[in-house]
CHARMM internal coordinates of N, CA and C (Angstrom, degrees):
IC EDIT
DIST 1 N 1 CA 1.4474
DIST 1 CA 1 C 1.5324
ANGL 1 N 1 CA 1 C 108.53
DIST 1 C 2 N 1.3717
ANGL 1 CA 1 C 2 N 116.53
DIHE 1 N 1 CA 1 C 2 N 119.85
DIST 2 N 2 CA 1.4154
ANGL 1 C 2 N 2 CA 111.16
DIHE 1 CA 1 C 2 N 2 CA 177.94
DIST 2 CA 2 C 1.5012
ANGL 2 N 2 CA 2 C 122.16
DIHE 1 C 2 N 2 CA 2 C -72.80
DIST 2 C 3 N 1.2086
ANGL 2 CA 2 C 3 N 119.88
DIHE 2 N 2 CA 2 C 3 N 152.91
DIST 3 N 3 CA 1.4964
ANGL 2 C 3 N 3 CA 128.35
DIHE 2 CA 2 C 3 N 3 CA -168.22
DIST 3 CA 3 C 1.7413
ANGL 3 N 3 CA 3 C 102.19
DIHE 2 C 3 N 3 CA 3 C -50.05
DIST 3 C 4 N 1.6690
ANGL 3 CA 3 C 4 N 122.52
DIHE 3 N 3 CA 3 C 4 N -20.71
DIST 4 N 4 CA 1.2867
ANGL 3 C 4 N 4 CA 101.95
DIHE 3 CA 3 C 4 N 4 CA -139.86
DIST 4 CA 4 C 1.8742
ANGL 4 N 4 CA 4 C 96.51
DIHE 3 C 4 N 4 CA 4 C -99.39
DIST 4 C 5 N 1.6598
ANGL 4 CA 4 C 5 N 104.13
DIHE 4 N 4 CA 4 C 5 N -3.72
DIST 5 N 5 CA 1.3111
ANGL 4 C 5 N 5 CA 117.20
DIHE 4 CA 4 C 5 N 5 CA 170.25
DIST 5 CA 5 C 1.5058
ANGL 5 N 5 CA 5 C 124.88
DIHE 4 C 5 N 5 CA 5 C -73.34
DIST 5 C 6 N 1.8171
ANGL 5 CA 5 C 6 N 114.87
DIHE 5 N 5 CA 5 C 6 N -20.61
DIST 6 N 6 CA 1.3428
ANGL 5 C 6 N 6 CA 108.14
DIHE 5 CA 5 C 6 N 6 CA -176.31
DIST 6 CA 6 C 1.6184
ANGL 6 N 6 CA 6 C 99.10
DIHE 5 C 6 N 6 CA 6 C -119.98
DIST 6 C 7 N 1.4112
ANGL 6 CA 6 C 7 N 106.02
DIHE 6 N 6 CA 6 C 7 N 15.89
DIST 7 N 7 CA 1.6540
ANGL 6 C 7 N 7 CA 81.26
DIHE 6 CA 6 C 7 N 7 CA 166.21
DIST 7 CA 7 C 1.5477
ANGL 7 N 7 CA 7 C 104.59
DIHE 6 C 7 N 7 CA 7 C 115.27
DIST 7 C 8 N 1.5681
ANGL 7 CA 7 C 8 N 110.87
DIHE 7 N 7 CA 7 C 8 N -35.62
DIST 8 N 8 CA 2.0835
ANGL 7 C 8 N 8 CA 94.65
DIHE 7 CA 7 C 8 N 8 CA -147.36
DIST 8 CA 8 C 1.5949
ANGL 8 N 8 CA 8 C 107.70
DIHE 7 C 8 N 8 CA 8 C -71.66
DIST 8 C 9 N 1.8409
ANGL 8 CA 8 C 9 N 109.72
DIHE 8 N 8 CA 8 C 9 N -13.48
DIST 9 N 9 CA 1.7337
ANGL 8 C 9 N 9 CA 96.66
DIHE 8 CA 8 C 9 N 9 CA 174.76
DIST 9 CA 9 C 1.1550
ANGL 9 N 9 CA 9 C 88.99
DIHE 8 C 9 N 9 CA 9 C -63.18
DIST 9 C 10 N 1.3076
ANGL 9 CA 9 C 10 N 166.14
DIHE 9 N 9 CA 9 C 10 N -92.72
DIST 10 N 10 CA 1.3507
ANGL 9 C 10 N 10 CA 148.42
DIHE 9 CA 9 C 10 N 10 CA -109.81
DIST 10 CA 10 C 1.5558
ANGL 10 N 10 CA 10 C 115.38
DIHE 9 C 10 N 10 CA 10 C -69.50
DIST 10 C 11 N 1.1822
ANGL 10 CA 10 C 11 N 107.62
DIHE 10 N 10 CA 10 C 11 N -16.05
DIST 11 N 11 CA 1.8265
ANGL 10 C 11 N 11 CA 109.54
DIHE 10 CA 10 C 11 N 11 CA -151.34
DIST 11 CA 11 C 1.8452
ANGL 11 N 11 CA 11 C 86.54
DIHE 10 C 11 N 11 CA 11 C -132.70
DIST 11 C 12 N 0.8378
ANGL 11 CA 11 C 12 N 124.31
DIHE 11 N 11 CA 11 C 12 N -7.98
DIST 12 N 12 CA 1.8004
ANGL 11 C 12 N 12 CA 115.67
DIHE 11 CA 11 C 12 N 12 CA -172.45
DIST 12 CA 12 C 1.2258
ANGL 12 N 12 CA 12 C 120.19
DIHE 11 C 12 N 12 CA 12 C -57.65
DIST 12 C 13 N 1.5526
ANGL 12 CA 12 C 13 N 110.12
DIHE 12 N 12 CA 12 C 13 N -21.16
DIST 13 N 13 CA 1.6502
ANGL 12 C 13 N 13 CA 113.96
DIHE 12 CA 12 C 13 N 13 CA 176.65
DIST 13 CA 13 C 1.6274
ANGL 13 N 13 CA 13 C 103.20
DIHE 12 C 13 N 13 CA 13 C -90.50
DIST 13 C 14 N 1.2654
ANGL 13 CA 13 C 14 N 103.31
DIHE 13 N 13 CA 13 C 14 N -42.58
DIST 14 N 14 CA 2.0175
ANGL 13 C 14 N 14 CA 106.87
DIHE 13 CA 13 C 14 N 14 CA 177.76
DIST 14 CA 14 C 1.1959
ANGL 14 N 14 CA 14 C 98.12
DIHE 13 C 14 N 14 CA 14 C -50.19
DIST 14 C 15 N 1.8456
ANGL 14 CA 14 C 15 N 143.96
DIHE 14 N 14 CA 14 C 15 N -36.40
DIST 15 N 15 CA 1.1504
ANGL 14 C 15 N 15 CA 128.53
DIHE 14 CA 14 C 15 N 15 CA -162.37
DIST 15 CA 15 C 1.3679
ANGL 15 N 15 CA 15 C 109.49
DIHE 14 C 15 N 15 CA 15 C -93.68
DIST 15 C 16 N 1.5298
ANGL 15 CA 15 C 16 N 112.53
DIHE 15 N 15 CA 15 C 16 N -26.98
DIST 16 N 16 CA 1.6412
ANGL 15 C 16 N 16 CA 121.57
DIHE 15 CA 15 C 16 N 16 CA 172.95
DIST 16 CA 16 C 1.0652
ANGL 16 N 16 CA 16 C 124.60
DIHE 15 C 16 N 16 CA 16 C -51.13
DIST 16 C 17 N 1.6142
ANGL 16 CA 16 C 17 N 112.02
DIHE 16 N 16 CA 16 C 17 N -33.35
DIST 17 N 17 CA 1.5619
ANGL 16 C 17 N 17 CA 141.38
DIHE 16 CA 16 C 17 N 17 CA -144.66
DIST 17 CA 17 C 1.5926
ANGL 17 N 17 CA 17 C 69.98
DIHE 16 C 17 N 17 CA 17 C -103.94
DIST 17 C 18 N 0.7982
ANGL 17 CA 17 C 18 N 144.14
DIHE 17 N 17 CA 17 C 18 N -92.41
DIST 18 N 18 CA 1.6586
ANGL 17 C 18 N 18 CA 159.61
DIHE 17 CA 17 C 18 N 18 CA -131.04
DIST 18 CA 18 C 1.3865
ANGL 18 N 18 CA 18 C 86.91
DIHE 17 C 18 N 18 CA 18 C -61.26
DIST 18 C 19 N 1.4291
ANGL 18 CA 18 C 19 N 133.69
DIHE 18 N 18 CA 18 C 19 N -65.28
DIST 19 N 19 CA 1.4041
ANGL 18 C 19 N 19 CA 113.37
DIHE 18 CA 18 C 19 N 19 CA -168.85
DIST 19 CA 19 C 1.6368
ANGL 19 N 19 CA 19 C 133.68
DIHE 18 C 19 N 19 CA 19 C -86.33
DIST 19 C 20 N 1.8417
ANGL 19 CA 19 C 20 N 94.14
DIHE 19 N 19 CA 19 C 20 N -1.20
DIST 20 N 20 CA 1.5369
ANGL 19 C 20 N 20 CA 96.67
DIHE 19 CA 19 C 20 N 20 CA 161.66
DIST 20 CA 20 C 1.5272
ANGL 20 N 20 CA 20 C 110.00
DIHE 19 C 20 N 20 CA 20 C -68.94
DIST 20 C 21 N 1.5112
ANGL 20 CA 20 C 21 N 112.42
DIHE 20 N 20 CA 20 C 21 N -58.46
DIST 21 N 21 CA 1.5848
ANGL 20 C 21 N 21 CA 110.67
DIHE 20 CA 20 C 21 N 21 CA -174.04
DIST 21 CA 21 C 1.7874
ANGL 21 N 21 CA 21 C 95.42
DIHE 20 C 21 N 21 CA 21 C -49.02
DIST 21 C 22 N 1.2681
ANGL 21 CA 21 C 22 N 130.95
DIHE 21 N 21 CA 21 C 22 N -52.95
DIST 22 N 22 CA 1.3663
ANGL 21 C 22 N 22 CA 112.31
DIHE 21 CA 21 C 22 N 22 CA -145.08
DIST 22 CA 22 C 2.3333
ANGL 22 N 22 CA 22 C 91.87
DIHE 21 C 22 N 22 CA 22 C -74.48
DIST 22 C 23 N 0.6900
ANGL 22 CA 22 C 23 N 137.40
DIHE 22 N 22 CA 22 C 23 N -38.42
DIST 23 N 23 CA 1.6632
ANGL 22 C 23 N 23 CA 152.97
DIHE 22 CA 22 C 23 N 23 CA 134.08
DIST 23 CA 23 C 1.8221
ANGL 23 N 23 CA 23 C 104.40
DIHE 22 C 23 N 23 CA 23 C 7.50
DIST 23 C 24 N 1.2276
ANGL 23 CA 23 C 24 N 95.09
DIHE 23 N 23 CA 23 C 24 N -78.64
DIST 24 N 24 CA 1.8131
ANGL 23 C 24 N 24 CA 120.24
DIHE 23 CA 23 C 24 N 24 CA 170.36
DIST 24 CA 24 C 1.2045
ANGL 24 N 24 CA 24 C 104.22
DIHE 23 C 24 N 24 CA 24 C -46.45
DIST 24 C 25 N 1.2830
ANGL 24 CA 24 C 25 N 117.95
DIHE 24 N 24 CA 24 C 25 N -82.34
DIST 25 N 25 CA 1.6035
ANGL 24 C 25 N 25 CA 112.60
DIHE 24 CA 24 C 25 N 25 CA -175.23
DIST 25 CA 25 C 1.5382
ANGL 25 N 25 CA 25 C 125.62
DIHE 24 C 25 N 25 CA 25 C -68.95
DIST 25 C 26 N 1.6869
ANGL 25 CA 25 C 26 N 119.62
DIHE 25 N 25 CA 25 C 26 N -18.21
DIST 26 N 26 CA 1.5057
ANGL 25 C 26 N 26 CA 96.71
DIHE 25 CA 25 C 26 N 26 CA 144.15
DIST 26 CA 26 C 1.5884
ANGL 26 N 26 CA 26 C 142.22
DIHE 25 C 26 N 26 CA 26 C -81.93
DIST 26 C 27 N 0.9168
ANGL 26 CA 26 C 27 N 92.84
DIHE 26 N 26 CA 26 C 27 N 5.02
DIST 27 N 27 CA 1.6171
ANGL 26 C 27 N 27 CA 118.33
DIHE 26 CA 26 C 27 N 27 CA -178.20
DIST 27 CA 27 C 1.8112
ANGL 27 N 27 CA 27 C 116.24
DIHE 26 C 27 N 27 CA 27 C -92.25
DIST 27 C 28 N 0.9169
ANGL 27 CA 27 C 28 N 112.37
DIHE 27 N 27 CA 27 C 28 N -30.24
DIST 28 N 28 CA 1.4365
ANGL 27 C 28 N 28 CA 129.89
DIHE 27 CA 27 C 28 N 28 CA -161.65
DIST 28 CA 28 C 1.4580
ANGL 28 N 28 CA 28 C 106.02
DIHE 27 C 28 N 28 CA 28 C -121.51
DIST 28 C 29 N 1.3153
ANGL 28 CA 28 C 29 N 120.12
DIHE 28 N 28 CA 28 C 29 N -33.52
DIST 29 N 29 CA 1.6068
ANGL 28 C 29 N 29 CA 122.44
DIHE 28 CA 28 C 29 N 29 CA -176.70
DIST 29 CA 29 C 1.2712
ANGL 29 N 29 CA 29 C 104.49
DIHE 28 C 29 N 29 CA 29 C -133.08
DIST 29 C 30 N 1.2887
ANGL 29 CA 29 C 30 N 145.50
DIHE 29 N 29 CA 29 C 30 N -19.05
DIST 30 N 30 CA 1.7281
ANGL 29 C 30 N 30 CA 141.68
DIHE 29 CA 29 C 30 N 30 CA -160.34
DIST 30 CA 30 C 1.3539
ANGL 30 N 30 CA 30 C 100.47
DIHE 29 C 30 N 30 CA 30 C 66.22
DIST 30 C 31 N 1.6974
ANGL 30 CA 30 C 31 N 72.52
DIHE 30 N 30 CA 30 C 31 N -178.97
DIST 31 N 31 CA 1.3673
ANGL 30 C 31 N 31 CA 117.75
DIHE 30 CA 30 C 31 N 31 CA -178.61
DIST 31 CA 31 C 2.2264
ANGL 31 N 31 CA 31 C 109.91
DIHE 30 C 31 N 31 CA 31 C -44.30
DIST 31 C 32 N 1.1866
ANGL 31 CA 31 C 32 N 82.03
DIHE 31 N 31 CA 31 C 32 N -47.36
DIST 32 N 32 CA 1.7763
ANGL 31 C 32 N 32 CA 100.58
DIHE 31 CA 31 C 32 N 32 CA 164.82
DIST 32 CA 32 C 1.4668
ANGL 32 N 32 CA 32 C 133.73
DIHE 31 C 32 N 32 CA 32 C -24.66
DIST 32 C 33 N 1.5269
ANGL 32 CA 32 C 33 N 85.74
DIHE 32 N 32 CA 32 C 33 N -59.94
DIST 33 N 33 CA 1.3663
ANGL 32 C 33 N 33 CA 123.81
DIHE 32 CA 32 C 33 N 33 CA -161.18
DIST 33 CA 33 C 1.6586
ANGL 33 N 33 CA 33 C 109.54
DIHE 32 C 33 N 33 CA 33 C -78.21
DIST 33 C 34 N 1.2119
ANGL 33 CA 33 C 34 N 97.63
DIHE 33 N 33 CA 33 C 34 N -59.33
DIST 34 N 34 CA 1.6100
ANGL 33 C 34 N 34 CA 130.34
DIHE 33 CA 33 C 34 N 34 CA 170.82
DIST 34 CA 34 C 2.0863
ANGL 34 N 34 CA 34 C 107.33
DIHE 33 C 34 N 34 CA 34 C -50.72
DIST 34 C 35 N 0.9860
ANGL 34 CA 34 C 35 N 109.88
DIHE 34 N 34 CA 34 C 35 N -58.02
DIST 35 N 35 CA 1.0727
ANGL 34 C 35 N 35 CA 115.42
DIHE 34 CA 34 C 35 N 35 CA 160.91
DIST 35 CA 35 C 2.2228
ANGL 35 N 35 CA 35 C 120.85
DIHE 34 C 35 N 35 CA 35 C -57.90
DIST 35 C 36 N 0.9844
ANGL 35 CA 35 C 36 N 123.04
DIHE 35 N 35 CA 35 C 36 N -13.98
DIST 36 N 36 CA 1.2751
ANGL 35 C 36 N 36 CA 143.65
DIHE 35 CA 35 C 36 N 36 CA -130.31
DIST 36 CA 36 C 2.2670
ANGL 36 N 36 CA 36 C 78.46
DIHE 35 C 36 N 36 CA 36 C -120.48
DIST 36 C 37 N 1.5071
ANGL 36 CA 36 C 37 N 97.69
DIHE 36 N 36 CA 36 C 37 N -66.32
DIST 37 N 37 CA 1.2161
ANGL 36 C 37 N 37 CA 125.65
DIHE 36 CA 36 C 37 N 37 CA -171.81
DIST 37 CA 37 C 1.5337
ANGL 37 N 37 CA 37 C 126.73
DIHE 36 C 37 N 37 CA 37 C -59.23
DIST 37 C 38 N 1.5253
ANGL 37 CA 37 C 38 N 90.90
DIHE 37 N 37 CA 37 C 38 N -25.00
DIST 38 N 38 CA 1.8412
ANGL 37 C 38 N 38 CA 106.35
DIHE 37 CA 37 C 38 N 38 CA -160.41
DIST 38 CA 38 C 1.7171
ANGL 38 N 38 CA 38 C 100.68
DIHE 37 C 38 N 38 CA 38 C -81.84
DIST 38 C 39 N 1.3503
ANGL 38 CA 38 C 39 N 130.35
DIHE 38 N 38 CA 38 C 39 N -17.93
DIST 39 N 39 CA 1.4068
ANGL 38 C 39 N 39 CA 119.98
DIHE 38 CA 38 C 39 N 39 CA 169.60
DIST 39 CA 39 C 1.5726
ANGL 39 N 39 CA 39 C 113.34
DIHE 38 C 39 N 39 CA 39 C -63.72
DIST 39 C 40 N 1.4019
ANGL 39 CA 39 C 40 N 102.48
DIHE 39 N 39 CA 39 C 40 N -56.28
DIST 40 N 40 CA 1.3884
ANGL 39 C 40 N 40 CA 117.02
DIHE 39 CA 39 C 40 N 40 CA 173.22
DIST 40 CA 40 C 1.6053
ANGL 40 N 40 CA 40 C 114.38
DIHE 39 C 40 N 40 CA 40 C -25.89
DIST 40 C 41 N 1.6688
ANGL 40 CA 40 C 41 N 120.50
DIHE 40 N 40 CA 40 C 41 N -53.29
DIST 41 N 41 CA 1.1688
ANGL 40 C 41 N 41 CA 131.41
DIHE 40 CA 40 C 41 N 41 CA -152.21
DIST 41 CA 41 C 1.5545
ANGL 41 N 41 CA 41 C 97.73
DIHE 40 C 41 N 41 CA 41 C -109.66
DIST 41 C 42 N 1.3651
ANGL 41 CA 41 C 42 N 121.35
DIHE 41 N 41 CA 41 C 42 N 8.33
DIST 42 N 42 CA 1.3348
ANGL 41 C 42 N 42 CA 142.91
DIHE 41 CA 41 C 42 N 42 CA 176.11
DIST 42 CA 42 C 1.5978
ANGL 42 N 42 CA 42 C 116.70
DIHE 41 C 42 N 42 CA 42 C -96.88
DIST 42 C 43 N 1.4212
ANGL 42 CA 42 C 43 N 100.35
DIHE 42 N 42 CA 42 C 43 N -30.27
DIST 43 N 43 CA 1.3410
ANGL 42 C 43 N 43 CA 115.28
DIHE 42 CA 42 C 43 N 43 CA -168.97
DIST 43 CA 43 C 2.0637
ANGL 43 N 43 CA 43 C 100.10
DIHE 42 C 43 N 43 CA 43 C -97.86
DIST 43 C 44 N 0.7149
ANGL 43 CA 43 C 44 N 86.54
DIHE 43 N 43 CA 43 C 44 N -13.66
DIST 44 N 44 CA 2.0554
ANGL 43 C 44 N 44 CA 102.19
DIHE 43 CA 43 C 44 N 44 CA -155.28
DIST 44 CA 44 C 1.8886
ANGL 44 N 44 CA 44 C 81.18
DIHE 43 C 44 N 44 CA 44 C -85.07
DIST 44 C 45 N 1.3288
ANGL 44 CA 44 C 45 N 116.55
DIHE 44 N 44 CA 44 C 45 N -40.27
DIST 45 N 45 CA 1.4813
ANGL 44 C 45 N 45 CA 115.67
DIHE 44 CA 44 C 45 N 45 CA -175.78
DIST 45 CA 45 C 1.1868
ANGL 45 N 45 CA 45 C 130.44
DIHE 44 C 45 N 45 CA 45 C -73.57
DIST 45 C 46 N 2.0082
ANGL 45 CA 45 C 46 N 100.13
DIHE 45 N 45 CA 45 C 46 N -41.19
DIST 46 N 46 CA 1.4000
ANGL 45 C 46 N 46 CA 111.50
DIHE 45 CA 45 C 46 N 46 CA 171.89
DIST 46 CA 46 C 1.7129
ANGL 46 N 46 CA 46 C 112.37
DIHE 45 C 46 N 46 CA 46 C -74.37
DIST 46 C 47 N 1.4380
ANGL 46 CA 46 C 47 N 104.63
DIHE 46 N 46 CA 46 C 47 N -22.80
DIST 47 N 47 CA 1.7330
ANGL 46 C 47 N 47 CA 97.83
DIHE 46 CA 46 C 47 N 47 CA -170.38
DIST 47 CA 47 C 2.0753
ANGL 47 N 47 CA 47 C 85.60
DIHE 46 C 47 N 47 CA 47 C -94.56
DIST 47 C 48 N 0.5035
ANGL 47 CA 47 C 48 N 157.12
DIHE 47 N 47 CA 47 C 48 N 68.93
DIST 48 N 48 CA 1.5711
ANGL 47 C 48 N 48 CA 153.52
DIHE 47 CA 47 C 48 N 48 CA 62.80
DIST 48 CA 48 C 0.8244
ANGL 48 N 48 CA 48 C 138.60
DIHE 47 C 48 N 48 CA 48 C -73.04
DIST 48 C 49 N 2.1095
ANGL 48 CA 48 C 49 N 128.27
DIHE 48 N 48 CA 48 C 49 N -14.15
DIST 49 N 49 CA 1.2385
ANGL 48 C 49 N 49 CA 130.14
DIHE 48 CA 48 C 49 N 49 CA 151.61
DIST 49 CA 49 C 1.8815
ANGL 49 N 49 CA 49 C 99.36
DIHE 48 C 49 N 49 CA 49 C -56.86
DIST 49 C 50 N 0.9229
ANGL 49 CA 49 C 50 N 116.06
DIHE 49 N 49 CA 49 C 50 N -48.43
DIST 50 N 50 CA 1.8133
ANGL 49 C 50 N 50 CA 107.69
DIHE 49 CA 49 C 50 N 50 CA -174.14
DIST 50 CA 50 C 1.0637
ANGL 50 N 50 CA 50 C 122.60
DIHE 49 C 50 N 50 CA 50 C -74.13
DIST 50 C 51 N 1.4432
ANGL 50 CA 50 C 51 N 110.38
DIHE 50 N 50 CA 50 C 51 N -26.57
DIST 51 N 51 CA 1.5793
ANGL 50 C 51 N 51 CA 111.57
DIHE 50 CA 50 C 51 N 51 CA -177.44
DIST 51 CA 51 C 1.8994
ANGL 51 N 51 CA 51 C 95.83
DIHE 50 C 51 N 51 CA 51 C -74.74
DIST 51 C 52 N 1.3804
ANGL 51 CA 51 C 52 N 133.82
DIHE 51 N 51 CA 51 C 52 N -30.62
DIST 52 N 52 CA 1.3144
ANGL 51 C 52 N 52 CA 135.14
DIHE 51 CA 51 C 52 N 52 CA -171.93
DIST 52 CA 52 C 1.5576
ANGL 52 N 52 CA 52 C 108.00
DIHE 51 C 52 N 52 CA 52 C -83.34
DIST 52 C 53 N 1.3648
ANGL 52 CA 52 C 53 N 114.15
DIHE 52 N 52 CA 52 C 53 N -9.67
DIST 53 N 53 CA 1.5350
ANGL 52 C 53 N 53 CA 131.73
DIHE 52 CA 52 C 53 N 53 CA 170.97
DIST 53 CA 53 C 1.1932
ANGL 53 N 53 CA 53 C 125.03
DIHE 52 C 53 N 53 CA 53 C -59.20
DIST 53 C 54 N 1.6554
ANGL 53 CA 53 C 54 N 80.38
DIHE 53 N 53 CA 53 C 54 N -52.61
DIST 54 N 54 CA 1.7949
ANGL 53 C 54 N 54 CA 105.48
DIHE 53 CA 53 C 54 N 54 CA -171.81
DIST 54 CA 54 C 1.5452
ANGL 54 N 54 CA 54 C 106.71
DIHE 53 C 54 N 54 CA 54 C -67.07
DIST 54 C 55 N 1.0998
ANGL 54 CA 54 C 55 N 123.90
DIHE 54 N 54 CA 54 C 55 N -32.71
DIST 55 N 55 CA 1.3587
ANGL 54 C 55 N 55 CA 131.48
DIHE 54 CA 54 C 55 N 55 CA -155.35
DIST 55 CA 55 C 1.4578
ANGL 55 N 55 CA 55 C 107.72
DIHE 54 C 55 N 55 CA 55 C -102.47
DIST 55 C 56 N 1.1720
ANGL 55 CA 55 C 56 N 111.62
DIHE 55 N 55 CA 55 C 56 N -37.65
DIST 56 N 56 CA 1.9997
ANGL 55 C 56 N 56 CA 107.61
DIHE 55 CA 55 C 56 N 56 CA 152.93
DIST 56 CA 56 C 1.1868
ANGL 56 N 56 CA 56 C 100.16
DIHE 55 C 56 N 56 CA 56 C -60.85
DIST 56 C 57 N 1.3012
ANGL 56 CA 56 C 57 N 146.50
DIHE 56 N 56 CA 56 C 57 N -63.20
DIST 57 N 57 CA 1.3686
ANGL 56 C 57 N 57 CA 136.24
DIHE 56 CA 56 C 57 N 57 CA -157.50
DIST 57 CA 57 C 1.2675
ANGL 57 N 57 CA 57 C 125.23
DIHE 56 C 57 N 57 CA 57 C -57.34
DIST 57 C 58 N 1.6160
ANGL 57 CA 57 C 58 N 99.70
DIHE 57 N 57 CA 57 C 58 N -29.19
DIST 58 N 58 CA 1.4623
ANGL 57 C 58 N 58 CA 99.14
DIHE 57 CA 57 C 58 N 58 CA -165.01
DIST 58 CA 58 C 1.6205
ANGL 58 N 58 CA 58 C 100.38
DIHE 57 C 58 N 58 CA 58 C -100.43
DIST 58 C 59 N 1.2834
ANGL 58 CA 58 C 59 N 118.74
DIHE 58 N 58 CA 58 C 59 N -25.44
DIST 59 N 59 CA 1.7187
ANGL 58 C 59 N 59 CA 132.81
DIHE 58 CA 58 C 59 N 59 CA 152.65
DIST 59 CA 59 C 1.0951
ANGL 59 N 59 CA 59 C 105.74
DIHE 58 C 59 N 59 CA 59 C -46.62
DIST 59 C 60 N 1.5736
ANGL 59 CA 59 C 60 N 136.03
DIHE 59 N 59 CA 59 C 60 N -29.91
DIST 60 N 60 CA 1.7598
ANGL 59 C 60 N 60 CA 118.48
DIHE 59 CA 59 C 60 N 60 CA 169.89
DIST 60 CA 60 C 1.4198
ANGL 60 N 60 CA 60 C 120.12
DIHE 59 C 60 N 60 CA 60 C -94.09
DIST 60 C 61 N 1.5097
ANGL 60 CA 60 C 61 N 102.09
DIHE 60 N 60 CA 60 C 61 N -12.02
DIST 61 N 61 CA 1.6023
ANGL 60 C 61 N 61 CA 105.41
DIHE 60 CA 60 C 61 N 61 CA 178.38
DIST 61 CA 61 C 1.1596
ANGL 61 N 61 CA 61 C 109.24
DIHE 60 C 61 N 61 CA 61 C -87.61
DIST 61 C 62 N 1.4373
ANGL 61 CA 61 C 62 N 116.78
DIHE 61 N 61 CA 61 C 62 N -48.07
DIST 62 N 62 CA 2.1491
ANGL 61 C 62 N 62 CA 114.92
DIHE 61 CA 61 C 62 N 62 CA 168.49
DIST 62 CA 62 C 1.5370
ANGL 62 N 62 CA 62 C 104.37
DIHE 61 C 62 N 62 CA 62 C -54.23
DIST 62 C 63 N 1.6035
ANGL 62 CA 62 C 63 N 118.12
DIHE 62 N 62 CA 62 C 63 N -29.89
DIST 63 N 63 CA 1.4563
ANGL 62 C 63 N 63 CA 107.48
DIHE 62 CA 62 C 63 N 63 CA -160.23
DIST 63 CA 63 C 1.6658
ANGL 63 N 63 CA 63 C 117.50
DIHE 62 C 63 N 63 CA 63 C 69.80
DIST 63 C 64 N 1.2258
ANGL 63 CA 63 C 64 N 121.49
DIHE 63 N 63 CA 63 C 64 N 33.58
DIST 64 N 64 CA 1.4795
ANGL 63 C 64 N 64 CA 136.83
DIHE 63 CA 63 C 64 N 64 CA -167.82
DIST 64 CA 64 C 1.2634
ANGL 64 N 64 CA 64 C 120.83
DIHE 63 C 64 N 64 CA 64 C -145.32
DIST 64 C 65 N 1.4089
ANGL 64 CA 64 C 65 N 120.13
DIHE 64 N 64 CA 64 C 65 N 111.57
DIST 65 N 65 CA 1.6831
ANGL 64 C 65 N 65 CA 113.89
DIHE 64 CA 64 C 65 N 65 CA -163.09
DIST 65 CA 65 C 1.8998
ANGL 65 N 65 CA 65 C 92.94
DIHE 64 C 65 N 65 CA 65 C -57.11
DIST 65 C 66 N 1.5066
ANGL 65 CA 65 C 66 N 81.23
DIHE 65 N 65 CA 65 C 66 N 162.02
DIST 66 N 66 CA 1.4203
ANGL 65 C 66 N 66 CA 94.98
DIHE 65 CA 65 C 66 N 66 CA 179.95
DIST 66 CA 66 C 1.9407
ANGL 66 N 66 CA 66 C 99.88
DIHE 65 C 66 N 66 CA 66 C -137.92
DIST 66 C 67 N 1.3948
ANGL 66 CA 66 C 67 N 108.47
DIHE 66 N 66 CA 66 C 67 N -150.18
DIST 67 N 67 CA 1.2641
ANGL 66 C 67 N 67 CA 117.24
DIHE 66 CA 66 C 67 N 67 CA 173.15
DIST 67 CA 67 C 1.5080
ANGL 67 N 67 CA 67 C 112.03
DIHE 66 C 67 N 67 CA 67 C -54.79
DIST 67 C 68 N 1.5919
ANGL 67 CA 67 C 68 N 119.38
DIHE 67 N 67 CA 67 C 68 N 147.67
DIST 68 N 68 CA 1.3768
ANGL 67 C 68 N 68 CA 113.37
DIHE 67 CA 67 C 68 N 68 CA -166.18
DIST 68 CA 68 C 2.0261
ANGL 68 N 68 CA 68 C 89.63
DIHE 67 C 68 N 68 CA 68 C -111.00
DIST 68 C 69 N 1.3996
ANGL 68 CA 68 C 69 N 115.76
DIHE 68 N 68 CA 68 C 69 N 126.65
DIST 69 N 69 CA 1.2137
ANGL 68 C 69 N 69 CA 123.35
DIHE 68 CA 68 C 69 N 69 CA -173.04
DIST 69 CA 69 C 1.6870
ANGL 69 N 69 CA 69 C 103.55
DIHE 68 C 69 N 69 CA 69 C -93.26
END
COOR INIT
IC SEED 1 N 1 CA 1 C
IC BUILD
């Protein structure tokens, strides 16, 4: 199956990016730290699931494309 059917060209740097930072902070702070960190990067996911919420919602209430999520 080629890469371009499940997605990873689009996301290959989001995952690069994701495991240097997660790399850094076990390396530099532990297991501790990393644990310490994971709300932060918990919150960063859900507030773009909502922020992409807002913007369908309010794209069906104007009836006017808006941002594409």
């Amino acid at each position: 199956m080629p890469y371009s059917e499940i997605g990873v060209d689009y996301i290959w740097f989001t995952i690069f990016l994701g495991s240097i930072i997660k790399w850094s902070i076990l390396k530099f702070g532990g297991l501790k730290a990393l644990r310490r960190a994971s709300p932060f990067f918990i919150g960063v996911i859900i507030g773009e699931y909502a922020i992409g919420s807002f913007w369908s919602a309010l794209s069906v209430i104007l009836q006017r494309r808006m941002y594409a999520f």
